[in-house]
C-alpha positions as CSV (number, residue, x, y, z in Angstrom):
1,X,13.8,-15.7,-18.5
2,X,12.9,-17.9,-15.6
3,X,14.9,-15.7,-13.6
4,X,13.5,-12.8,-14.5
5,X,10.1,-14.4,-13.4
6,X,11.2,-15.9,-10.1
7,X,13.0,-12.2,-9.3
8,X,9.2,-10.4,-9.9
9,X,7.7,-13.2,-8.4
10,X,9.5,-12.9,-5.2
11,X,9.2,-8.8,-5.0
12,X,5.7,-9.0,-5.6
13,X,5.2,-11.8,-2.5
14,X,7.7,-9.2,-0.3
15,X,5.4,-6.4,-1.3
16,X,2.2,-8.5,-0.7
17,X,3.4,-8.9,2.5
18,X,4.4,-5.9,3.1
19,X,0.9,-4.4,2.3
20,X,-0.6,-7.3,4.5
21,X,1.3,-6.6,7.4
22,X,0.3,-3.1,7.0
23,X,-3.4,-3.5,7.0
24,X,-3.1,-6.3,10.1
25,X,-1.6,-3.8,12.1
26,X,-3.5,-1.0,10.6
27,X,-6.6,-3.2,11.7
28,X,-4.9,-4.1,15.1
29,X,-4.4,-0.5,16.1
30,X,-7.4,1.4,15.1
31,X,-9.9,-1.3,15.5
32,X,-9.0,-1.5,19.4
33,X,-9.5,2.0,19.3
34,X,-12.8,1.4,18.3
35,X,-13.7,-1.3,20.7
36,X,-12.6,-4.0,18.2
37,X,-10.6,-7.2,20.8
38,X,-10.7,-10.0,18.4
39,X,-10.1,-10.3,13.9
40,X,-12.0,-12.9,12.4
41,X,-10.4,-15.0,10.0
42,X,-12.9,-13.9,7.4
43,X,-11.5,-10.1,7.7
44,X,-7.8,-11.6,7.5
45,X,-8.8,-13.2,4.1
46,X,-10.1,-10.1,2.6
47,X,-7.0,-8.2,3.9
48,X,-5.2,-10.6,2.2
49,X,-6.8,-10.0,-1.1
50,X,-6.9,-6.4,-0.5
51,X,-2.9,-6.1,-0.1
52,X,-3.0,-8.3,-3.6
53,X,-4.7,-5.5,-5.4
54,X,-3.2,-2.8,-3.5
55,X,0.3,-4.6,-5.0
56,X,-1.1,-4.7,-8.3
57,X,-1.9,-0.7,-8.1
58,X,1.4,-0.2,-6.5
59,X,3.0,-1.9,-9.9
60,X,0.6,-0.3,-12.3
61,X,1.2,3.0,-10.7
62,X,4.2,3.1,-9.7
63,X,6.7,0.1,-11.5
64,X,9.5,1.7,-13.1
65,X,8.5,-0.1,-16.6
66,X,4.7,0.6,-16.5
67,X,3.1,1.9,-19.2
68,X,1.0,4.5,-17.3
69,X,2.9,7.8,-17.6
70,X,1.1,10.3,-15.6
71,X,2.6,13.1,-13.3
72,X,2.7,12.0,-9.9
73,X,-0.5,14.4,-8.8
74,X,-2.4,12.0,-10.8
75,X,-1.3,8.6,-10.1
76,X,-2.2,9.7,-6.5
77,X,-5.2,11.0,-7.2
78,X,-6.4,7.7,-9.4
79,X,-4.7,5.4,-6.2
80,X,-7.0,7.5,-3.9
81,X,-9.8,7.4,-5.9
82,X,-9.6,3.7,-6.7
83,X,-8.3,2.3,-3.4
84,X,-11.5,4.4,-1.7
85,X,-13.9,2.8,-4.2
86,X,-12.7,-0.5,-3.3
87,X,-13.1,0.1,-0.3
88,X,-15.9,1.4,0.2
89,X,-17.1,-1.6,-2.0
90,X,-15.7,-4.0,0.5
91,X,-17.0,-2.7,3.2
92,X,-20.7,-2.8,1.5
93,X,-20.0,-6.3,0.6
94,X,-18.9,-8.0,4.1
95,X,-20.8,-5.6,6.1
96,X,-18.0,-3.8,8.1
97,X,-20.1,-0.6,8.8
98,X,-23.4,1.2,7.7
99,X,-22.7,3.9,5.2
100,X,-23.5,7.5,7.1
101,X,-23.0,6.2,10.8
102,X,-20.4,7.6,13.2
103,X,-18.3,4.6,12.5
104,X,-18.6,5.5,8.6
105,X,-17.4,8.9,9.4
106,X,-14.3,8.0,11.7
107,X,-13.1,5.3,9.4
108,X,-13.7,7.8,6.5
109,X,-11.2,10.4,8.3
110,X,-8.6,7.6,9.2
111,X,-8.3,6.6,5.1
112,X,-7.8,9.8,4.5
113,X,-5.2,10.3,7.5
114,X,-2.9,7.2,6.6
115,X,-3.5,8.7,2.6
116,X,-2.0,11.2,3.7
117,X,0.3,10.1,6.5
118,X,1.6,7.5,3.8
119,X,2.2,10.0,1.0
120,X,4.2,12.5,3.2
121,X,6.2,9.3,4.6
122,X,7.0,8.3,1.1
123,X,7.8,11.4,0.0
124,X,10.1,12.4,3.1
125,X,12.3,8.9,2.5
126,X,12.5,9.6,-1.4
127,X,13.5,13.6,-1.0
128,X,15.7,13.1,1.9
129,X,16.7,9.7,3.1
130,X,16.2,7.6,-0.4
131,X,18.3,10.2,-3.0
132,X,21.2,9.7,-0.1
133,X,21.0,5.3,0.0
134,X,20.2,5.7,-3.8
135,X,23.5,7.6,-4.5
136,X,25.4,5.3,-2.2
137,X,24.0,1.8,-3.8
138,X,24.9,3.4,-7.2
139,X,28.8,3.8,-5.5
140,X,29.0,0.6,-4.1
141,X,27.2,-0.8,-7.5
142,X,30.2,0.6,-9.8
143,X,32.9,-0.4,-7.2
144,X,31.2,-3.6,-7.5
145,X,31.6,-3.5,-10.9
146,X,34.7,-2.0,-11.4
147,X,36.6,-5.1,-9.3
């Protein structure tokens, strides 16, 4: 059993990590391109938190074992859904923008181009690439096994 917990524990710091890298350079990228030169420590916090509960959709979502079983349509629609009312909450909270300015508006249409840009990556590496290094992994899993 302790095993078992120190395996989830370490995916769920790799994912955590994953996420957070992602939104740093996410951050990075985009907020030069809109005049941002500097991150606060502040915003690197609540990136922090909000790859934590971006991980915790990820597992209820998505985990092999969870308990939600919902066609894929809809676990993207609740991810979208729930991930823009978070947010959107966020940025109320710590003041990133005024809701209805022409920042509003350009960071609305870049959530909704990395959505996007993130489901059609995902979905390209699982239909082309994954089935391929899933089908190999299972080989090499039975030769494994079979020695």
């Amino acid at each position: 059993m302790w095993n078992k917990i120190m395996e989830q524990t370490l995916v769920f710091k790799t994912m955590v990590g994953l996420f957070f890298s992602a939104g740093i350079i996410i951050y990075v990228v985009f907020g030069f391109m809109l005049g941002v030169r500097e991150i606060s420590f502040e915003m690197i916090v609540q990136l922090f938190f909000l790859s934590i509960f971006v991980t915790c959709l990820q597992y209820l979502l998505w985990e092999d074992e969870s308990k939600v079983k919902l066609n894929t349509f809809n676990k993207l629609l609740i991810q979208y859904f729930l991930l823009g009312a978070v947010l959107l909450g966020m940025s109320q909270l710590f003041d990133w923008f005024v809701i209805g300015t022409k920042t509003f508006y350009k960071l609305l249409l870049l959530y909704h181009f990395i959505y996007l840009g993130g489901i059609f990556g995902f979905s390209l590496y699982y239909k082309v690439l994954g089935m391929r290094f899933n089908k190999k992994m299972l080989h090499y899993q039975e030769q494994k096994q079979g020695n």
